[in-house]
C-alpha positions in Angstrom: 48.4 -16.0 142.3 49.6 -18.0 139.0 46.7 -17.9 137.5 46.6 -14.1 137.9 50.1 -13.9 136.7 49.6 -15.9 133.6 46.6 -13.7 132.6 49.1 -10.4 132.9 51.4 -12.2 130.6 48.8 -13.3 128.3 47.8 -9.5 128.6 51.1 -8.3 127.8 51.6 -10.3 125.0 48.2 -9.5 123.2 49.3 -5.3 123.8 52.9 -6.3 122.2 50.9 -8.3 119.2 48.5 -5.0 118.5 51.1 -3.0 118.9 53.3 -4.4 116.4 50.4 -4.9 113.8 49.6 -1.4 114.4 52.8 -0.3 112.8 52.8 -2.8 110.3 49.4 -1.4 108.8 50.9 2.6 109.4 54.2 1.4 107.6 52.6 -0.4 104.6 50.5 2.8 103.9 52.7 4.9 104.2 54.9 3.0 101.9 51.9 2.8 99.6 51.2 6.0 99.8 54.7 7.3 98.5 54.3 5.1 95.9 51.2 6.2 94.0 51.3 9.5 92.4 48.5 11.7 92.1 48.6 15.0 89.8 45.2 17.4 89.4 45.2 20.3 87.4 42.3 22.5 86.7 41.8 23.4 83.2 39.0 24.1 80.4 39.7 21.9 77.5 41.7 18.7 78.4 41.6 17.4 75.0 45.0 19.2 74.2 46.4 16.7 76.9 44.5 13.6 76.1 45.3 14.5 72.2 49.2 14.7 73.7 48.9 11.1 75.2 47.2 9.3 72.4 49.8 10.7 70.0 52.8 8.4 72.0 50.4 5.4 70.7 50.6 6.3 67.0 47.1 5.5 66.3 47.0 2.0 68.4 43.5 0.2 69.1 42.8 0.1 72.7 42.8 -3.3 74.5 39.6 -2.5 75.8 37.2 -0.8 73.8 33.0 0.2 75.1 31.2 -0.3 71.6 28.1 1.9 73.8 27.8 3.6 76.9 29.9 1.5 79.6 27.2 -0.5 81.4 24.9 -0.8 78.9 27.0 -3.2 76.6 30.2 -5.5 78.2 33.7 -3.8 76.9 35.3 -5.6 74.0 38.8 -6.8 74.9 41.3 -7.3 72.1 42.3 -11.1 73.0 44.2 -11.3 69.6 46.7 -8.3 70.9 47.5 -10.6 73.9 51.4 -12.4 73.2 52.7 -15.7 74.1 54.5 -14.9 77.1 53.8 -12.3 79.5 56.0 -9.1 79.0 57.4 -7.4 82.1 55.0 -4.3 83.0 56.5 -1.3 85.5 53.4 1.8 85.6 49.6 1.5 85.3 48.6 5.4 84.0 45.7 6.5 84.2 44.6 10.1 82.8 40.5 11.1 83.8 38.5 14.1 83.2 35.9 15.2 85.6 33.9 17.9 84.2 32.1 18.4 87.3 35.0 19.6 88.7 37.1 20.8 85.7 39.8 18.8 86.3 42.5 16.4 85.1 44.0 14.0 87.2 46.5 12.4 86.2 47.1 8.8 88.3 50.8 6.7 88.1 50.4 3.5 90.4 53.4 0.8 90.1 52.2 -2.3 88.6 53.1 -4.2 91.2 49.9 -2.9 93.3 47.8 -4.3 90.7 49.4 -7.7 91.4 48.2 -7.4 94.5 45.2 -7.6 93.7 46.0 -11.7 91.7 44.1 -12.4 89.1 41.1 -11.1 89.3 38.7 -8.9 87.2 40.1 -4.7 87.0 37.6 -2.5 88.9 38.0 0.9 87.3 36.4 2.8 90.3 39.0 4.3 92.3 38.8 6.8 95.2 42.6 8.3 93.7 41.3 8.6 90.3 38.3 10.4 91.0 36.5 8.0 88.0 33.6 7.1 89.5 31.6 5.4 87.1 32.3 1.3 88.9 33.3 -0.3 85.4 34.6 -3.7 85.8 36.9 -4.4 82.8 36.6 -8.5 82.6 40.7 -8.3 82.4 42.9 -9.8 84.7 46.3 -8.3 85.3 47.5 -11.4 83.8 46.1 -10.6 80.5 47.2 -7.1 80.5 50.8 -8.2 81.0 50.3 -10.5 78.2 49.0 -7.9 76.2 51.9 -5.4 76.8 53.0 -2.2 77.3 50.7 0.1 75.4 47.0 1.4 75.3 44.5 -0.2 77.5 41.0 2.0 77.8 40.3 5.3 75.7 36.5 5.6 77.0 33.7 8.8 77.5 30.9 8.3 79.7 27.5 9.7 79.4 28.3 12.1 82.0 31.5 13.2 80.2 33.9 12.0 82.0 36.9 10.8 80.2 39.7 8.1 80.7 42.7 7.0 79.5 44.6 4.3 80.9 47.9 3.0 79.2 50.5 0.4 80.9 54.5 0.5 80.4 
């Protein structure tokens, strides 16, 4: 009879345990959800809005720049842009052009969810961005806070997709 009620309140307490992780995991992405902003808008010529963005950067050199196709040569990264000390780093943006689907998306993720991630290499392929072309950048979030607020990536694929990304 004890043993049978021990096993109830093992029971019970494994049910109480899911439970509680259950609404954890729904909470966090939910919160994680309201936090990343997604913005698609169908158009014919995006260069009139990639033009628009690349003006705030007055001519800057990306930190990251593809001297070919990405994945057939590794992406230059700008080391001598990096500071001394780390500067304090609020949105990650991220503006891609599909042409498959003659859209711009426009992604604005708090940096924060990239710290998340510690220090390990960037993986550009995101299922929000809808850039599907699984470049891995070499930079840690570490060096892109040392490098700044400003211009990270201006890069064209073969298939002509096109992304920005920028950090402020």
């Amino acid at each position: 009879m004890a043993a049978k009620r021990w096993g109830l309140i093992v029971l019970g307490i494994v049910i109480f345990v899911v439970v509680v992780c259950a609404g954890l995991i729904v909470t966090a992405g939910y919160l994680f959800s309201r936090q990343v902003q997604v913005q698609e808008v169908s158009t014919e010529n995006p260069d009139a809005e990639f033009d628009k963005t690349l003006a705030l950067f007055g001519g800057q050199k990306p930190f990251i720049e593809f001297p070919g196709q990405p994945g057939d040569t590794p992406p230059t990264v700008h080391h001598e842009q990096e500071k001394a000390q780390p500067q304090q780093l609020n949105t990650i943006h991220l503006l891609v052009w599909d042409p498959g689907e003659r859209k711009v998306t426009r992604v604005n993720l708090p940096y924060w969810i990239v710290r998340l991630r510690g220090d390990r290499p960037i993986n550009l392929s995101s299922s929000h961005s809808g850039f599907r072309s699984g470049v891995r950048l070499q930079v840690t979030p570490a060096q892109i806070e040392r490098h700044g607020p400003g211009l990270l990536m201006d890069l064209t694929t073969r298939e002509g997709q096109r992304v920005l990304v920028w950090v402020d």
